[in-house]
C-alpha positions in Angstrom: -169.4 -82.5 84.6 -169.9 -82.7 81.0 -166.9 -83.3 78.8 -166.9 -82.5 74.7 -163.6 -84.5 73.9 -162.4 -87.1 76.3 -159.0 -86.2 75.8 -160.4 -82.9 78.0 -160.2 -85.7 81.0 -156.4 -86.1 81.0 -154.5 -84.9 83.9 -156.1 -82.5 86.8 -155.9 -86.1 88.7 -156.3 -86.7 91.9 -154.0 -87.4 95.0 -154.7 -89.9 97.5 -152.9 -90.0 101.2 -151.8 -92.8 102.0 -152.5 -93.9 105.4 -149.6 -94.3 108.0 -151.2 -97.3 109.5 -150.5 -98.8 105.4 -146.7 -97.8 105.0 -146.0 -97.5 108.8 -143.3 -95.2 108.3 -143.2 -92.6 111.1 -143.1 -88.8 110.5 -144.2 -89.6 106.5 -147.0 -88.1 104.8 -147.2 -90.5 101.9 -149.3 -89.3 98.7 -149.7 -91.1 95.5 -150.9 -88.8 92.2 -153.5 -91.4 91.1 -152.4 -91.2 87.4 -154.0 -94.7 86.8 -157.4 -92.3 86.3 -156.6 -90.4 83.4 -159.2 -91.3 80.6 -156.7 -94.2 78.8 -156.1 -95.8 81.9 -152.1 -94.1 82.9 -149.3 -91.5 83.6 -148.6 -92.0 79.8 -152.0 -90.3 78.4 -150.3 -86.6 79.1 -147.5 -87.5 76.7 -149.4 -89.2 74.0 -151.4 -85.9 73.7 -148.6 -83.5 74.5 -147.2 -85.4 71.6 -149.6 -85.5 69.1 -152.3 -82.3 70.1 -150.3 -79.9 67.9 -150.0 -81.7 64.8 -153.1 -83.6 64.3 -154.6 -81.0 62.1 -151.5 -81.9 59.7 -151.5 -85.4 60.7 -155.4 -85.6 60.2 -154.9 -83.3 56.4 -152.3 -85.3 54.9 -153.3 -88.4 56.2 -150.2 -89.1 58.1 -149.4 -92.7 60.1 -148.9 -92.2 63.4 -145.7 -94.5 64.6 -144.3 -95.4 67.7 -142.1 -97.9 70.0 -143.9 -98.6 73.1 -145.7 -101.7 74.1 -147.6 -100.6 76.7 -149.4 -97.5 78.1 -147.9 -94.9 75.7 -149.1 -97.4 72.4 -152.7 -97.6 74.4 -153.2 -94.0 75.1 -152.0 -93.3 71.2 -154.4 -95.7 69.6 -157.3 -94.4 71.2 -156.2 -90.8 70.1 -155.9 -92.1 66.4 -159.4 -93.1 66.9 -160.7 -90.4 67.3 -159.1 -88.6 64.7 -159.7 -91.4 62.3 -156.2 -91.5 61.2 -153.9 -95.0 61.5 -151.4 -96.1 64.5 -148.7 -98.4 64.1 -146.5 -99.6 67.5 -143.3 -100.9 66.7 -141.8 -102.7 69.4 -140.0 -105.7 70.4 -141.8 -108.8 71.4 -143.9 -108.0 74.6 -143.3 -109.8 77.8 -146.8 -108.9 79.1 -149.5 -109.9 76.6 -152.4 -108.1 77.9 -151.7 -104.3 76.6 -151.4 -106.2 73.3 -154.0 -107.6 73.4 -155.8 -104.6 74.3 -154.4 -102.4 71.7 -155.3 -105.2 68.9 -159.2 -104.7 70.4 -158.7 -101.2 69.9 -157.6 -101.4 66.5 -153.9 -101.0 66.3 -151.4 -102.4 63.5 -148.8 -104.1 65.5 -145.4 -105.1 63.7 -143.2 -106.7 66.7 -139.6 -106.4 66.2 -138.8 -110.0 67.0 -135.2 -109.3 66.0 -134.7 -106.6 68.3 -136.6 -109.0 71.1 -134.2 -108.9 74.2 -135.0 -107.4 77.0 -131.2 -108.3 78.4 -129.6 -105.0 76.8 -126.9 -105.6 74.2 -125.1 -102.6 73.2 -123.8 -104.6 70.2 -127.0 -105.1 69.1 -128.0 -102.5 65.9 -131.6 -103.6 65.6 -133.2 -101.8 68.4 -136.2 -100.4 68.1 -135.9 -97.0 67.8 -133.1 -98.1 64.3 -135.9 -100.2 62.6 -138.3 -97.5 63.1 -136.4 -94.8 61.6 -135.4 -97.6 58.6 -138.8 -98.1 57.9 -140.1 -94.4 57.8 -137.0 -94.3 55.0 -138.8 -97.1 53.2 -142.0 -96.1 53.7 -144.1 -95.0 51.1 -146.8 -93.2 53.0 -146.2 -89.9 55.4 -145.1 -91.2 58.8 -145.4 -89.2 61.9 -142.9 -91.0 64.6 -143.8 -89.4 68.2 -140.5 -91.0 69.5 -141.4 -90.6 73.4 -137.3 -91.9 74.2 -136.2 -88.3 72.6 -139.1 -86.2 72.0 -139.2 -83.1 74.5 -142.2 -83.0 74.8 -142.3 -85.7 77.2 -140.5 -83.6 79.4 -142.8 -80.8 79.0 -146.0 -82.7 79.3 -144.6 -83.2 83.4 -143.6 -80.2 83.7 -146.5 -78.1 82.5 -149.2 -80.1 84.1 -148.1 -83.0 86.4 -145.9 -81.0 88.7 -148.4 -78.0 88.9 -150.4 -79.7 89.9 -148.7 -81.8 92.7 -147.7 -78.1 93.5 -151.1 -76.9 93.9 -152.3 -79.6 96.1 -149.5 -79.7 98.7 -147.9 -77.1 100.4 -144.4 -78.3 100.3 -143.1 -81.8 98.9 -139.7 -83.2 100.3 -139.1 -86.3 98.2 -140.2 -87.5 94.9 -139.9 -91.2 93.8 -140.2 -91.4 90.5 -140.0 -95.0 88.3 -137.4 -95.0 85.4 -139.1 -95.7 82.4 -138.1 -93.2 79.8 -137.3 -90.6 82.6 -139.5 -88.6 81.5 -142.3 -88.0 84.1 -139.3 -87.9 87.0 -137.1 -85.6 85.3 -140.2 -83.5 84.4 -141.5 -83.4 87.8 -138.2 -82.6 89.6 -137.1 -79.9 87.4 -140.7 -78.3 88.2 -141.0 -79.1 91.8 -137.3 -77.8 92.4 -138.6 -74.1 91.4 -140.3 -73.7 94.6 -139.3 -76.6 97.0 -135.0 -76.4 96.4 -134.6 -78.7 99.4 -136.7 -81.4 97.3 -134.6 -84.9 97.0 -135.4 -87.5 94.7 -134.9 -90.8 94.5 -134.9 -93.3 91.5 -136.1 -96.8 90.4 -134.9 -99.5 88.7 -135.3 -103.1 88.1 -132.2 -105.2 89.2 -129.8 -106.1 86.2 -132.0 -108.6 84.2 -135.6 -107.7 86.0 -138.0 -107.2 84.0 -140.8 -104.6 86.0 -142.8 -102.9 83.1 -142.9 -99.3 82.5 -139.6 -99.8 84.5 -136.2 -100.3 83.3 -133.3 -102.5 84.4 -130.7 -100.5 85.6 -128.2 -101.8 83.0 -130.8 -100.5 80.2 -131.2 -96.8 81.7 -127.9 -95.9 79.1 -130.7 -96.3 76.8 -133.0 -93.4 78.4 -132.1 -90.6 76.1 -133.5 -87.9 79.2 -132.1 -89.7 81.9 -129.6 -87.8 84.0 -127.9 -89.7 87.1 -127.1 -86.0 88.9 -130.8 -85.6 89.4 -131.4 -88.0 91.7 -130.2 -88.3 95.1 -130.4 -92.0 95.3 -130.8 -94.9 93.0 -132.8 -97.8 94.5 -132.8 -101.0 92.6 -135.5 -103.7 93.1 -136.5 -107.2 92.1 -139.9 -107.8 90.2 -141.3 -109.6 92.8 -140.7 -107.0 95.5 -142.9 -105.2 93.0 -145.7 -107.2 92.6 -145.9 -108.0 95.9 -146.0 -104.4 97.3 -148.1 -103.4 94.5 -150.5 -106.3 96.2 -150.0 -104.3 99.8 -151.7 -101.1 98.1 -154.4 -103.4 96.2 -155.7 -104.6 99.6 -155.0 -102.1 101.9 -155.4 -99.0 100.3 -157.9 -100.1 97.1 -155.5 -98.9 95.0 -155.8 -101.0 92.2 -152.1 -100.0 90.3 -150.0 -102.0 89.1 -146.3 -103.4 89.4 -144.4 -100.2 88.4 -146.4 -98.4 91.3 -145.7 -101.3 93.6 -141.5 -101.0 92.8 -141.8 -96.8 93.7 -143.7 -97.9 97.4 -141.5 -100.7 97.7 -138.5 -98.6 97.2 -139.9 -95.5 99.7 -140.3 -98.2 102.3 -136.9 -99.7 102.1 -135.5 -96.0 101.8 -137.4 -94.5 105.2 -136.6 -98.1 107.3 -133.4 -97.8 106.7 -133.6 -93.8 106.7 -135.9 -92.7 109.5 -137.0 -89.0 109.8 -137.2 -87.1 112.3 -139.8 -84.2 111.6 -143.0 -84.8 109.5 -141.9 -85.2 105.3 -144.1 -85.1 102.9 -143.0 -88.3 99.9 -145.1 -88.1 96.6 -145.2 -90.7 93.7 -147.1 -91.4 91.1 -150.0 -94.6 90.8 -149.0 -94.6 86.8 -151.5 -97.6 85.9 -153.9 -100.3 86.7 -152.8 -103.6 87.8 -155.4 -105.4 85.3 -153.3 -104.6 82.4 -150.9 -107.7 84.3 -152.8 -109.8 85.8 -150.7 -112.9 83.7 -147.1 -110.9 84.8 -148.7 -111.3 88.3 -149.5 -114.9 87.8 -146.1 -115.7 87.1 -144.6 -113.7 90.2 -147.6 -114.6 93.0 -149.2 -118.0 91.2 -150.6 -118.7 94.7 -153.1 -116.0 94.6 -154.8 -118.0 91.3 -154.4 -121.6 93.2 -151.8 -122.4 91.2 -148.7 -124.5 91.9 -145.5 -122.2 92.6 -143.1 -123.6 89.4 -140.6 -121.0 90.2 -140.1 -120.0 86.6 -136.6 -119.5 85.1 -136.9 -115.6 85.0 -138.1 -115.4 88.5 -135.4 -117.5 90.2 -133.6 -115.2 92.4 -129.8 -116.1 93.1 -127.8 -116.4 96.0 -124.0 -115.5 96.0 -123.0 -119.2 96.6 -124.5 -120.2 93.3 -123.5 -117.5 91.2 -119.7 -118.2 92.5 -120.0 -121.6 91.7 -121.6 -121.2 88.0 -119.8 -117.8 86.7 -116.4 -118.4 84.1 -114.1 -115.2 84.3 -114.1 -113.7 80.7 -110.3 -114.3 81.2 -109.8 -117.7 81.1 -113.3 -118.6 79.3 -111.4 -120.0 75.9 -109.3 -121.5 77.7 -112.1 -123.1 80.0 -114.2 -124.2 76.4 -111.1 -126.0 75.4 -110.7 -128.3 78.5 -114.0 -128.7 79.4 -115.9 -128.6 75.7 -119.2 -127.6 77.0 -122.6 -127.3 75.2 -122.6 -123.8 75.0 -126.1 -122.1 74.1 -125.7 -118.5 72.9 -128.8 -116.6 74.2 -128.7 -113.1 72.1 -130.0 -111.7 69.0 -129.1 -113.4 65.3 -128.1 -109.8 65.2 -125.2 -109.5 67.5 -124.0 -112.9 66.6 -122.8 -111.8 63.8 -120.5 -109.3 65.4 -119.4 -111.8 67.7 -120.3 -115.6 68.3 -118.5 -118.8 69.6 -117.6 -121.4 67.8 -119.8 -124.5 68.1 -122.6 -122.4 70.0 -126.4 -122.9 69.2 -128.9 -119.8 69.4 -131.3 -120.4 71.1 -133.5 -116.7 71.7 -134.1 -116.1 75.7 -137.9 -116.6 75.4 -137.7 -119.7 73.4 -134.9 -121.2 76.3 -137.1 -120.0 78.9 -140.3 -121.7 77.4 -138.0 -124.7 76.6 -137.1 -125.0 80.5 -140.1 -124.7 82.1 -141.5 -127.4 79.6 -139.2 -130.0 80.1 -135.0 -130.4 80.8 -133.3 -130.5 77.7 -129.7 -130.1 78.5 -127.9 -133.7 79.7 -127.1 -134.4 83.0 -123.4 -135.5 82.3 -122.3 -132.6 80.0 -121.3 -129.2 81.1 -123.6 -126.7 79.7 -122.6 -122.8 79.0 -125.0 -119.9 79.0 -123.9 -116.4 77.3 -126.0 -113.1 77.2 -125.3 -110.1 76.5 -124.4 -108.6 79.7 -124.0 -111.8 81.8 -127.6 -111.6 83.6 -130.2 -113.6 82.2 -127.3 -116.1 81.4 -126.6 -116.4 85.2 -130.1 -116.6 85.9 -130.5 -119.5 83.8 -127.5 -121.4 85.0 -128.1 -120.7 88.7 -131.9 -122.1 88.2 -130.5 -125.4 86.0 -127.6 -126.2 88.9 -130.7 -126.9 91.0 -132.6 -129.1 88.7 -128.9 -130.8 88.8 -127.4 -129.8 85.7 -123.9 -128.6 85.3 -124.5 -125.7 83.9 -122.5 -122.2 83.8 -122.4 -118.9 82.7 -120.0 -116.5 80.7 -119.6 -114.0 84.0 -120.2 -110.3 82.5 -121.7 -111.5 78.8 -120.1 -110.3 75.7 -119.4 -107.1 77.0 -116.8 -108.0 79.7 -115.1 -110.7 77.1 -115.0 -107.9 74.7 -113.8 -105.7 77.4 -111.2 -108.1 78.4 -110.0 -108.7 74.6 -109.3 -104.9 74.1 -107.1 -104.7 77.8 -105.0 -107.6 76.9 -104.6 -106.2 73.4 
């Protein structure tokens, strides 16, 4: 087959069965739409061009800079579209937890500016630097023509799904009775089930998430999907929510049994249909599709951190990993209630973990910022909070805080955690008022 423009290769992908002696789920007929081999490498390739195919004769004319907030597959596919056109990208983001697509895009050529003040990936609604804000400041500013895709409210993420992913799962199979579909944007699930729907009514869906705090990319944390402007709860029949290493870990199942080499976010939707059909068996033979949306080599240091074992490396449970068990968080977490009260008696060291931004809508006296990367790196480097002194962590939404505490209690510091972040003690200010 002989191609003129290799955007010609995205979509028309394959699907792969996935054999029952690999999920062991009886009566399931498991398929995954290999999206990972569309020609940029994911699921995100239809969007960029969806996005961009009817304007780049403008675009290309007036010389217009293509912008956009995405630091992973969506930036990847976009740059290498920009290429070809010979017109400029420029991915706006906030500070990337998995270096590799980065890295990639700086090979390829892209003009990063990362966000580093809208740099938590613990959502604060108080926060007004996200993204999305500082990208529509800066077109303001700019002085050249700026053409911002904006895949978070652009419809033509929807459309791209359902105009060529879901016709084609449609084509290929008969009938489909579920669709798990990761929460990114909500896009490509929303897409897919509005389409699939038109012919199979009976259809369910179910959703993924990371838990509150996880960080599974391409994924979102099920505290952050307020943020997904196409998201709708009513679509879905059920919400599962996992833990990044459940990811990574299934995501390893498919690498070796299967050679399906995806990555995490494909790991969390398998993960998610096995924990769904175990604890829901069916009776008569169902056909489950989901999508393989990348490769795992975009993560191989994201897997390090999650399976160091695999690279002969020592298991130093990092702070972000540490997974918390209901004794621990009972023992660390201060009601929003009685927390002045508790900072009065007890005059901890209290570390402030969100942005310069929202501290200055709301801080504690005597606190210290100190960013949630920076106190991570600080952690796992060495213990730099005193033994004999109460320590108090606060996040936005009481997550990564708890996280943090939980791990310290173990490395025998007395350390807590403002239980429900800012937004409870806010919450609680307004009831009592």
């Amino acid at each position: 087959m002989i191609v003129e423009k290799i955007t010609d290769l995205i979509g028309n992908t394959p699907i792969l069965k996935i054999a029952s002696d690999v999920h062991g789920l009886p009566n399931i007929n498991l398929y995954a739409k290999l999206e990972m081999m569309n020609p940029f490498g994911s699921v995100k390739d239809r969007i960029a061009w969806e996005m961009l195919k009817d304007d780049l004769g403008d675009i290309v004319a007036n010389n217009k800079l293509i912008v956009e907030n995405s630091s992973g597959n969506t930036s990847k596919a976009m740059q290498a579209i920009a290429g070809i056109y010979g017109v400029n990208f420029k991915l706006m983001s906030a500070i990337a937890k998995v270096p590799e697509p980065i890295d990639i895009m700086r090979i390829m050529g892209a003009d990063i500016e990362e966000l580093t003040q809208a740099g938590s990936d613990c959502f604060d609604p108080n926060d007004p630097n996200d993204p999305q804000y500082l990208i529509e400041k800066f077109i303001e500013q700019s002085e050249r023509q700026v053409f911002f895709t904006s895949q978070f409210t652009n419809e033509k993420n929807l459309k791209a799904h359902r105009e060529t992913t879901a016709p084609e799962i449609l084509n290929d199979l008969d009938c489909v009775d579920w669709f798990v579909g990761g929460l990114g944007t909500t896009g490509s699930s929303r897409g897919i089930i509005e389409t699939i729907k038109t012919r199979d009514a009976h259809m369910k869906a179910i959703g993924v998430c990371g838990a509150a705090g996880e960080l599974i990319p391409g994924i979102r944390a099920s505290e952050q999907l307020v943020e997904a402007g196409f998201y709708e709860r009513k679509i879905y029949d059920e919400m599962i929510t996992l833990y990044a290493k459940t990811a990574v870990d299934n995501m390893l199942e498919l690498n070796h049994k299967s050679g399906l080499l995806c990555g995490p976010s494909t790991g969390a939707q398998y993960a998610a249909i096995k924990h769904y059909f175990t604890d829901n068996p069916v009776s008569t033979e169902t056909n489950v599709v989901f999508l393989a949306c990348d490769r795992m080599e975009w993560y191989i240091s994201y897997i390090k951190k999650y399976r160091p074992d695999i690279f002969g490396l020592k298991d130093n449970t990092s702070v972000m990993a540490y997974f918390i068990n209901k004794q621990q968080a009972s023992q660390c977490q201060i009601a929003p209630d009685v927390i002045n009260k508790w900072i009065d008696q007890e005059q901890p060291f209290i570390v402030d973990m969100r942005t310069p931004a929202s501290l200055k809508i709301l801080s504690f006296e005597g606190a210290i910022n100190i960013p949630e990367k920076t106190l991570e790196d600080m952690i796992e480097k060495q213990q730099p909070f005193p033994k004999g002194k109460k320590v108090l962590f606060i996040c936005a939404v009481g997550q990564k805080s708890l996280k943090i505490a939980s791990y310290l209690r173990d490395k025998d510091v007395d350390a807590y955690s403002l239980e429900g972040g800012v937004v409870a003690y806010q919450d609680n200010k307004r009831r009592v008022a």
